[in-house]
N, C-alpha and C positions, 0 to 999 in steps of 0.2 A: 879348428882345422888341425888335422895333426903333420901334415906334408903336401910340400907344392915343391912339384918341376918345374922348371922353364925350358922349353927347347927355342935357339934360334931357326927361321928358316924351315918350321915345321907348319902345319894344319893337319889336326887331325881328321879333316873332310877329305882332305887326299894326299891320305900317309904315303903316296912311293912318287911325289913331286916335291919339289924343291919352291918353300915359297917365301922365294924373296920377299924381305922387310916384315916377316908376320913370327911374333913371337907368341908361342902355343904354352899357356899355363894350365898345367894339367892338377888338380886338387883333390886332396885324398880325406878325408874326412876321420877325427876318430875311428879310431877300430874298437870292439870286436865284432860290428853286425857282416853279416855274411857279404855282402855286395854292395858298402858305403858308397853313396854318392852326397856331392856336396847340395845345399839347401841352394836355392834362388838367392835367397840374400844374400848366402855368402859370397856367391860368385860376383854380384850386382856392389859387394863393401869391396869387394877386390878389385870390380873393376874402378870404381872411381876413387880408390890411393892410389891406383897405377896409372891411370887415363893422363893426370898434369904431370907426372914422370916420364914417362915415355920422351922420344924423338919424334918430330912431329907427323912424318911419315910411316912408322911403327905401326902394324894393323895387329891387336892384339887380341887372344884365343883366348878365352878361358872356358877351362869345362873338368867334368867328371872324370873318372878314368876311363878305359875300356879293361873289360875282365874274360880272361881265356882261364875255364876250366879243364884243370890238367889232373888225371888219376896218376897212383901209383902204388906200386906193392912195396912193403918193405919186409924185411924180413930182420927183427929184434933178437939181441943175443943178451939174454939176463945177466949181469956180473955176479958174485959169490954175494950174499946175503942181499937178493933183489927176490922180491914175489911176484912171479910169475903173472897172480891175477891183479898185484899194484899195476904192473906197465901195461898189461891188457888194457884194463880201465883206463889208464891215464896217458894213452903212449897216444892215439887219436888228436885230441886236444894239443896235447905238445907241439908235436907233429905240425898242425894247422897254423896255431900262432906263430910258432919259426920258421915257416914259409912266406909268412904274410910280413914279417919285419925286415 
């Protein structure tokens, strides 16, 4: 696992309600595959550390993320001894990973 949220008061079965006593863990798996989602087990070892933690009314969420694809143009300015066809090459990648962190 590389990252988990918790929200109170969420479900992400109906994001624009308000759901009382239900806490929403959302789990992010290692990166860098393009669209991680966590494994069954992992969600199934999470739920049963947190099941006898909990309050005993606490109904609780666990799941994947949800993922919105977003484009975008950039426009790169080379500093004084930068190559051109280095940041061509490598500015995509960059770009991807430090969005994603």
């Amino acid at each position: 696992m590389h990252r988990a949220r918790a929200w109170a008061e969420y479900d992400p079965a109906y994001p624009k309600a308000v759901a009382v006593g239900t806490v929403a863990l959302i789990v992010l798996p290692a990166l860098p595959r393009d669209a991680p989602m966590p494994s069954a087990e992992l969600m199934q070892a999470l739920r049963r550390y947190l099941e006898p933690l909990k309050t005993l009314c606490t109904r609780l969420v666990i799941t994947g993320p949800s993922y919105v694809v977003v484009e975008c143009r950039l426009r790169v300015k080379c500093t004084a001894g930068t190559s051109e066809v280095q940041v061509r090459n490598g500015s995509s990648q960059r770009w991807a990973i430090s969005f994603i962190r």
